[in-house]
C-alpha positions in Angstrom: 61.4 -39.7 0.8 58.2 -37.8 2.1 55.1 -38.3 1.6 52.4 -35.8 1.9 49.6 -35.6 3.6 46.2 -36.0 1.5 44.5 -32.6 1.5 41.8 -32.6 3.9 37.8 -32.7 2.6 36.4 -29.3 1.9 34.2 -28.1 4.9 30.4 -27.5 3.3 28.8 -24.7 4.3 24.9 -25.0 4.2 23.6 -21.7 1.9 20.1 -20.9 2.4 17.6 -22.2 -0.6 14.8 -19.0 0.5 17.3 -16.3 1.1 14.7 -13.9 2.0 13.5 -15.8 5.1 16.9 -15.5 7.2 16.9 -11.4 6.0 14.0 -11.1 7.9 14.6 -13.6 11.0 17.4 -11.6 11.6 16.2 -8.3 11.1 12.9 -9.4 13.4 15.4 -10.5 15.7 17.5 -7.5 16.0 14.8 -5.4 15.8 13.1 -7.2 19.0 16.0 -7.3 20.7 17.4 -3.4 20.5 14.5 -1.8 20.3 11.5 -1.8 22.8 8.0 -3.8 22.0 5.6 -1.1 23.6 6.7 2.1 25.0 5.1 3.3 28.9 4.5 6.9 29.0 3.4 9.1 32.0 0.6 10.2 29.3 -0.6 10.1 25.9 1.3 13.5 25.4 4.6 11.9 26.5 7.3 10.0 24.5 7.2 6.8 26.7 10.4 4.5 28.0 11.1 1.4 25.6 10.1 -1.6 27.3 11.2 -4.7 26.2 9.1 -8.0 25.4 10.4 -10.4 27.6 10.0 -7.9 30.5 6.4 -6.8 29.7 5.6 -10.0 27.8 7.3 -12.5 29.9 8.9 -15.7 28.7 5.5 -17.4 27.3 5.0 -15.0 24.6 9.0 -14.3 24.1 9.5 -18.1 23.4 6.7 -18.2 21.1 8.0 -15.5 18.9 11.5 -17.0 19.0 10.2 -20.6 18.1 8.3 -18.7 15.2 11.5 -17.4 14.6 13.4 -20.8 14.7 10.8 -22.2 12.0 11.0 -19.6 9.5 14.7 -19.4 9.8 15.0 -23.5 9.7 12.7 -23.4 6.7 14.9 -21.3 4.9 17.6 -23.8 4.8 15.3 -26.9 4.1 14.4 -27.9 0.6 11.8 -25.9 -1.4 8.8 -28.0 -1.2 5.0 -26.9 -1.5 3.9 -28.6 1.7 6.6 -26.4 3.4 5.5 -23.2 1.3 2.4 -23.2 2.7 3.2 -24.2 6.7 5.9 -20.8 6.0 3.0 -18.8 5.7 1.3 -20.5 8.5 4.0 -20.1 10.8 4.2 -16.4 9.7 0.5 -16.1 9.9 1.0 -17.4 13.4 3.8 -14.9 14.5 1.7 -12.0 13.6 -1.2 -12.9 16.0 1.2 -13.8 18.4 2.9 -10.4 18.1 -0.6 -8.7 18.6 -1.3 -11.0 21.6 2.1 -10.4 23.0 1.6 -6.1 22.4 -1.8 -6.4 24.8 -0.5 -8.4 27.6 2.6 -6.5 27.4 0.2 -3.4 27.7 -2.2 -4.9 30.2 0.7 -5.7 32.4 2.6 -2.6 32.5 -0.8 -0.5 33.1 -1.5 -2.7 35.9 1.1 -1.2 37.8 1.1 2.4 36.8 -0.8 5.6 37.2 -4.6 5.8 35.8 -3.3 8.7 33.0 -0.4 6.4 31.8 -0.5 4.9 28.4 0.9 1.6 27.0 2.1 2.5 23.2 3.5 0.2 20.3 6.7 0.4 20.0 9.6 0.0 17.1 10.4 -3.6 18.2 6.6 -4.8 17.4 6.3 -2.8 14.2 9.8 -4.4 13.2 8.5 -7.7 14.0 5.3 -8.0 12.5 6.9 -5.9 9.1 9.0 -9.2 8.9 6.3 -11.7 10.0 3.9 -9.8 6.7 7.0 -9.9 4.3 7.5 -13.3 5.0 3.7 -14.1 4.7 3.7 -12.7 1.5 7.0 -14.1 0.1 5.5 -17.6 1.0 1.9 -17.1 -0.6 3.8 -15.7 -3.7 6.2 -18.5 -3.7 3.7 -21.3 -3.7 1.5 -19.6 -6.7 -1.7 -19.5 -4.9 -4.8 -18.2 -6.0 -6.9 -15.9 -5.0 -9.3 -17.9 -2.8 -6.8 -19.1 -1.1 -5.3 -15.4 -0.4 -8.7 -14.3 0.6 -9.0 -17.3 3.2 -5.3 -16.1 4.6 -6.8 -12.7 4.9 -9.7 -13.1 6.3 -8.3 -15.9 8.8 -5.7 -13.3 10.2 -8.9 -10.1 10.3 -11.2 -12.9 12.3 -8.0 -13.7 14.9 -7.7 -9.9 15.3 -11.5 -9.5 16.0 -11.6 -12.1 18.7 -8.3 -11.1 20.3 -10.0 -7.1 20.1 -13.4 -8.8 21.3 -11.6 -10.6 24.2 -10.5 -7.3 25.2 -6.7 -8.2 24.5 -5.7 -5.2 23.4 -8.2 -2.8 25.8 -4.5 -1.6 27.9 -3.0 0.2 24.4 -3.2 3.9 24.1 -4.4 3.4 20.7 -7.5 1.5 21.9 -8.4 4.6 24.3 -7.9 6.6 21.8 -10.3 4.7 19.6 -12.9 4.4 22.6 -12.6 8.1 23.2 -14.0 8.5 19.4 -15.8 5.7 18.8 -18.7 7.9 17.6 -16.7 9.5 15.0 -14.7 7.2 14.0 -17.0 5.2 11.6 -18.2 8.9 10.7 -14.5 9.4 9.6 -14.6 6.0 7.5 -17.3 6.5 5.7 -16.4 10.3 4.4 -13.2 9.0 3.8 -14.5 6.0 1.5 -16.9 8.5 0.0 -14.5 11.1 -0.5 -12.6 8.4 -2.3 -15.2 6.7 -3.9 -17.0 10.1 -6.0 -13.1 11.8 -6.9 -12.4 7.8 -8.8 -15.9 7.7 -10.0 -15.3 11.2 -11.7 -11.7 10.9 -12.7 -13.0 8.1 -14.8 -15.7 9.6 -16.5 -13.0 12.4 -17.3 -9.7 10.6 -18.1 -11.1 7.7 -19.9 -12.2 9.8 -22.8 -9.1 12.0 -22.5 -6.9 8.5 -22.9 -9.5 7.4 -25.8 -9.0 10.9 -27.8 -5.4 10.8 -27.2 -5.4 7.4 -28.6 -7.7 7.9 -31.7 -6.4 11.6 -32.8 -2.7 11.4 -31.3 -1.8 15.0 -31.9 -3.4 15.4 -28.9 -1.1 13.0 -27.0 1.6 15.4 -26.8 0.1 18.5 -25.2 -2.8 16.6 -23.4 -0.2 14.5 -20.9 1.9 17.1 -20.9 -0.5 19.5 -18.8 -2.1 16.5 -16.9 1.9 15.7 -16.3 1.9 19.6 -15.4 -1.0 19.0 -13.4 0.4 16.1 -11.4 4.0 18.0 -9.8 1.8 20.6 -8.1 2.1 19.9 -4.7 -1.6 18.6 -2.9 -1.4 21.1 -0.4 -0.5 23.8 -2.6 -3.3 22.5 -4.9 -5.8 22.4 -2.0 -5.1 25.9 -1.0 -5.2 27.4 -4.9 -8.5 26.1 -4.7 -10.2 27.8 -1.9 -10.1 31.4 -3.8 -11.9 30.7 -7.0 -14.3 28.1 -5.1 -15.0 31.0 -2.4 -15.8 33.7 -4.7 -17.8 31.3 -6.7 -19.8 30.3 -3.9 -20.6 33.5 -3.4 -22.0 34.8 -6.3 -24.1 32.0 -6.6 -25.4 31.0 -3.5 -27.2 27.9 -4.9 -24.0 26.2 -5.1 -23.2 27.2 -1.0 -26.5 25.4 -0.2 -24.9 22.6 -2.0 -22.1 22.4 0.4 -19.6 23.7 -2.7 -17.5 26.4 -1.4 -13.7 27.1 -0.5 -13.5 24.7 1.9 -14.9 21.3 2.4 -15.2 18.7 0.4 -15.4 19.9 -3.1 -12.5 21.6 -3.1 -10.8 18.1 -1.9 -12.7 16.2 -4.5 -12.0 18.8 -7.4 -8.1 18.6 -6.4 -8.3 14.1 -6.0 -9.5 14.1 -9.4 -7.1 16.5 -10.7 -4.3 14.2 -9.3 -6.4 10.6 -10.6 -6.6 11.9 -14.4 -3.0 11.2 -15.4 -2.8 7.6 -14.4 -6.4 7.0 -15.6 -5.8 8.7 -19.2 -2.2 6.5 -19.5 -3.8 3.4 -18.4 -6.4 3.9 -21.0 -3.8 5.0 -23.5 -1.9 2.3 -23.0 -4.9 -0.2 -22.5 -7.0 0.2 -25.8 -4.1 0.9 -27.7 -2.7 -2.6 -26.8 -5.3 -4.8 -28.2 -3.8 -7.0 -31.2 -4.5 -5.3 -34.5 -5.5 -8.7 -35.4 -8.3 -9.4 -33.0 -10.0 -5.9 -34.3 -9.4 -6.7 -37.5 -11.2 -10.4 -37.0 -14.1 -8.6 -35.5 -14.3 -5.9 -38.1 -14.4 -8.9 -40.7 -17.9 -10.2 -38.5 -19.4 -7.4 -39.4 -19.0 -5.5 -35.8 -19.6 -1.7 -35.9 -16.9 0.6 -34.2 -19.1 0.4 -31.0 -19.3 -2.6 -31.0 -15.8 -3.9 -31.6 -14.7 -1.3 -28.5 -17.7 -2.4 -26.2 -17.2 -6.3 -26.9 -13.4 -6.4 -28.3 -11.0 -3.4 -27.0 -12.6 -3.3 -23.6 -12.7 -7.2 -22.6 -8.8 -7.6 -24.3 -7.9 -4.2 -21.6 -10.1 -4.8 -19.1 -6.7 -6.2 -17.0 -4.6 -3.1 -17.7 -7.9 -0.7 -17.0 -7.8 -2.6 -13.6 -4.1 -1.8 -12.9 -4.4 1.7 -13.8 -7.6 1.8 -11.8 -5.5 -0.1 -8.8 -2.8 3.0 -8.8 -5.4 5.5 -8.8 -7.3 3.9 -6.0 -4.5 3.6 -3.5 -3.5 7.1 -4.5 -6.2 8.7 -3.7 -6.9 6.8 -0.5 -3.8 8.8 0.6 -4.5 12.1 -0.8 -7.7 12.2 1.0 -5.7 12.4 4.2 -4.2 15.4 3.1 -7.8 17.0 2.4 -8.7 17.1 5.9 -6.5 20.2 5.7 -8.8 22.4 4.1 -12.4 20.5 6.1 -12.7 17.7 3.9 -13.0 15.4 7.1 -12.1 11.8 6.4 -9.2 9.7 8.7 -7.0 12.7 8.0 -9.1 14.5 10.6 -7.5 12.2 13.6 -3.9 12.5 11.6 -3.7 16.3 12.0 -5.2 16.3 15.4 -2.7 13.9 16.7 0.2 15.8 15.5 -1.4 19.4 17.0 -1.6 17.3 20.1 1.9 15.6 19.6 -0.4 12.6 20.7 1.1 9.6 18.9 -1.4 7.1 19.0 -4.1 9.7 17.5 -2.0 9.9 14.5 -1.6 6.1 14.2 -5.8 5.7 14.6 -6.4 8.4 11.6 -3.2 6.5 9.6 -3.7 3.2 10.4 -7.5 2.5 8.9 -6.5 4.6 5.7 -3.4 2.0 5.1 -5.5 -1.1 5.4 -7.9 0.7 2.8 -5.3 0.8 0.4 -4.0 -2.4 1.1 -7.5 -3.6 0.8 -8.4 -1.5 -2.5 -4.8 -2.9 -4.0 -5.8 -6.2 -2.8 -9.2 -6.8 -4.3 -8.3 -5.1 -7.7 -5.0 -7.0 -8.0 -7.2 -10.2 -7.9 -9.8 -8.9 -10.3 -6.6 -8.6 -12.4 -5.5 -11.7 -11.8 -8.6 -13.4 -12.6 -9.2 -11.6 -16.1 -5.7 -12.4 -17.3 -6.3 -16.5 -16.2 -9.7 -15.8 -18.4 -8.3 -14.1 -21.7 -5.2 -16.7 -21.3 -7.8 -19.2 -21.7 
C-alpha cells in the first residue's frame, strides 16, 4: 500500500504594500536605460546623439541614482510605516537633485571634448527619471497626510538645492543655460509681462464672472442661456479667438486714437487680455454658482434669525462657508490662464510665449523649453499655493 507524499508548502510570493513605487522604479529604470540622459549636438539647431548616463555621468552619479532606485523600490515592499513615508520622499527628494547634478556633469563633460558651437541638451532619459523621482515625491507626501508647512519646507528645500547647484555653476555646460545667458536681459522682462498678463485677465474675469455666477444663482432663468453662451464662448479655439479680435480692436483703435495711446489696439496685449478673460469667465461663474449656492439653507437661515441683512448674511455667511470652492474655481482659472498667455505671444502680447515661438521658428529646442519651462513652474506654483489656501479653509470651517 502507498503512501503519498505530503503536498509541498505553498511558495509565498512577496506583493508590494506601495504599488505605485515599483511602477515608477521600473519605468525610471527603463527609461534611463533605453533612452539617452542628455543629447550632444553639433549646434543648438541640430537634433543631438543620445548619450547615455553612465557614459557622460560616469559610475559615481549612475550608482547613486540606482541606489536611489534600490530604496524606493525596497520601500515599496516594506511595511507602511510613517517614519518610512517620510525618508520615501527624502530619498525621492534626493534622486531629483541627484538627477540635476548628474545632467550638468554629464554636460560639462561631454562639452569638454567637443567643438566651441556644440550643445549639451536634456534628454528623454532625465525627463523620465526625474517625472518618476516627482511622482514618487508626491505619492509619499500625500501618503503620510502632511500639511502644508511641511510641503512648503519640501519645496523650498528642493528650489534652494537647485539654486546652489545653478550658483556653483553645475549646470553652466547645458544648452538651455546658454540659452538663458544669451537672454538674460529679457528673460525677467518676459516673467513679469507674463505674471501681469495673468494677473489683470484673473483680476477682471472675477469682477465679471462673479456677478454673472451670483445672478445665475439668485434669478435662475438666467442659468440656462447665460452658461450656455459662456459654454459657447469656451469651444472657440484661443488662436482663432486671438485673431477675431484684431479687426474690431484695429478699427477701434483707430477711430479713437485715445485708446492707441493707451496701448489698446489689434495687437498687443489687450487683445490677449480681452480673449484670457473670455476663456476665465466660465469656470469663475460655475465655481460661484456652485459655491454660494452650496451653503446649508440652515446656516442662512440661523443668521437671518440674528437679525443679519441680505449683505450681510453673503459678506459674513455665504462667502466664509464658499470661500474653499471660490478657491478651487479660482485654482483652475489660474493655471488656465498661465497657459493661455503663451499662446498670446502670437498676436504681441509678449510674456514666456515669446521664447516658445521663437524656439520653434528656430527649430532650437532648448529655446522652447526656456519660454515652457518657467510658465509650468507658475502653474505648478499658482496650483500649489491656492490648493493650500484650500486646504487651510476647509481644516478652519471643519473646526
Amino acid at each position: 500500500m502507498s503512501v503519498a507524499a505530503p503536498p509541498l508548502p505553498a511558495r509565498t510570493v512577496r506583493v508590494p504594500r506601495n504599488h505605485v513605487l515599483p511602477v515608477l522604479v521600473i519605468a525610471a529604470t527603463i527609461g534611463g536605460i533605453s533612452c539617452g540622459f542628455v543629447a550632444l549636438s553639433p549646434n543648438r539647431l541640430i537634433s543631438g546623439q543620445p548619450v547615455a548616463l553612465w557614459s557622460a555621468a560616469g559610475a559615481g552619479f549612475t550608482g547613486a541614482l540606482g541606489l536611489g532606485g534600490a530604496a524606493l523600490l525596497a520601500a515599496g515592499f516594506a511595511a507602511p510605516r510613517r517614519w518610512l513615508t517620510y525618508l520615501t520622499a527624502a530619498i525621492a527628494g534626493a534622486v531629483l537633485v541627484v538627477a540635476l547634478a548628474a545632467a550638468g556633469h554629464a554636460a560639462a563633460v561631454l562639452a569638454a571634448g567637443a567643438a566651441p558651437a556644440a550643445r549639451v541638451s536634456l534628454g528623454a532619459g532625465f525627463w523620465i527619471v526625474v517625472a518618476c523621482a516627482a511622482l514618487a515625491l508626491v505619492d509619499a507626501l500625500q501618503r503620510a497626510g502632511t500639511g502644508a508647512a511641511v510641503q512648503l519646507f519640501v519645496v523650498a528645500s528642493l528650489a534652494a538645492a537647485f539654486v546652489v547647484l545653478a550658483d556653483t555653476g553645475a549646470f553652466g555646460a547645458l544648452s538651455l543655460a546658454h540659452e538663458y545667458a544669451n537672454r538674460r536681459d529679457s528673460f525677467a522682462a518676459a516673467i513679469a509681462r507674463h505674471i501681469v498678463l495673468v494677473a489683470v485677465s484673473v483680476g477682471a474675469a472675477l469682477l465679471i464672472g462673479v456677478p454673472l455666477g451670483l445672478a445665475a444663482l439668485r434669478r435662475k432663468r438666467l442659468e440656462t442661456p447665460l452658461f450656455a453662451v459662456l459654454n459657447l464662448l469656451q469651444t472657440v479655439p484661443s488662436i482663432a479667438l486671438f485673431g477675431l479680435l484684431i479687426v474690431p480692436l484695429s478699427a477701434l483703435a483707430g477711430a479713437v486714437p485715445g485708446l492707441a495711446a493707451l496701448g489698446i489696439g489689434g495687437v498687443g496685449p489687450a487683445p490677449a487680455i480681452i480673449a484670457l478673460v473670455v476663456y476665465a469667465l466660465l469656470p469663475v461663474a460655475r465655481s460661484t454658482l456652485a459655491g454660494i449656492g452650496g451653503v446649508p439653507p440652515a446656516a442662512i437661515d440661523a443668521a437671518r434669525g440674528m437679525g443679519m441683512t441680505a449683505r450681510q448674511v453673503f459678506r459674513q455667511v455665504e462667502v466664509p462657508l464658499a470661500l474653499p470652492v471660490l478657491l478651487a474655481g479660482l485654482r483652475i482659472v489660474t493655471v488656465q490662464t498661465i497657459g493661455l498667455a503663451v499662446v498670446a505671444a502670437l498676436i504681441g502680447a509678449g510674456g514666456l510665449g515669446g521664447f516658445v515661438f521663437d524656439g520653434l521658428g528656430q527649430y532650437a529646442t532648448d529655446l522652447v523649453l526656456l519660454g515652457a519651462l518657467p510658465a509650468i513652474l507658475l502653474a505648478l506654483a499658482a496650483d500649489f499655493l491656492l490648493r493650500i489656501a484650500a486646504a487651510a479653509l476647509d481644516r478652519r470651517n471643519a473646526r
